[in-house]
C-alpha positions in Angstrom: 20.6 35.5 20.0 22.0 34.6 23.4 22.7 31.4 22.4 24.9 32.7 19.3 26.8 35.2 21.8 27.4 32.1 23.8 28.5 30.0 20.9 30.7 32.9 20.1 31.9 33.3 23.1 33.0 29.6 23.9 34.3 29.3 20.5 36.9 32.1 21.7 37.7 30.7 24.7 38.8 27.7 23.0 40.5 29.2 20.6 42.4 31.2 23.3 43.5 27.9 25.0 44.2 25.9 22.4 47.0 28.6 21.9 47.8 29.0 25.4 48.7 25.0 24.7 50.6 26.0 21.5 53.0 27.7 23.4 53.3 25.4 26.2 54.3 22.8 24.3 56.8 24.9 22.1 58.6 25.8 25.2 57.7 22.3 26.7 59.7 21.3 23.4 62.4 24.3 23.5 63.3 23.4 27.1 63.7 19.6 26.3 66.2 20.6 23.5 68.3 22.6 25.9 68.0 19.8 28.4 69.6 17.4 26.2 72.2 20.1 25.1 73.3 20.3 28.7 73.7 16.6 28.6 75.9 16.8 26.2 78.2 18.9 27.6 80.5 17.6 30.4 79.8 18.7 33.8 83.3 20.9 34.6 82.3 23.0 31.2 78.6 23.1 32.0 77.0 26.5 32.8 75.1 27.3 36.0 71.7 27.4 36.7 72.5 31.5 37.1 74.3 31.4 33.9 72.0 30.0 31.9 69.1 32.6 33.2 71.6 35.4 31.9 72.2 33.6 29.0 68.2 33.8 28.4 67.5 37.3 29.3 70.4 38.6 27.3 68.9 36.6 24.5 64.8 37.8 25.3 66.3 41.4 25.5 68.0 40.7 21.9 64.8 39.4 20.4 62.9 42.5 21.7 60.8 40.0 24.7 61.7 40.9 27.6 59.6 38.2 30.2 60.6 38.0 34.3 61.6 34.7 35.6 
């Protein structure tokens, strides 16, 4: 019985991680796009660092997920 709780119990853990690493590496992934976006673009037309943080709360607040930087 304990041993099933603790089955059950680690087996939720992992499952909790493995999505925790999911989502890192989607935004690993989203922030490489944008990286190489901004590489694209030439330096006098490329946004600032505060910009771009405006840019991606206006865009969180749009989609509903508001998240602090």
């Amino acid at each position: 019985m304990k041993q099933e709780r603790a089955r059950l119990h680690v087996a939720r853990l992992n499952e909790k991680k493995e999505k925790e690493l999911r989502e890192t590496e989607q935004r690993m992934n989203d922030l490489l796009g944008e990286l190489e976006m901004m590489e694209q673009i030439p330096v006098d037309e490329a946004l600032t660092y505060d910009e771009i943080l405006d840019a991606q709360k206006e865009n969180e607040m749009e989609d509903g997920e508001i998240t602090t930087h």
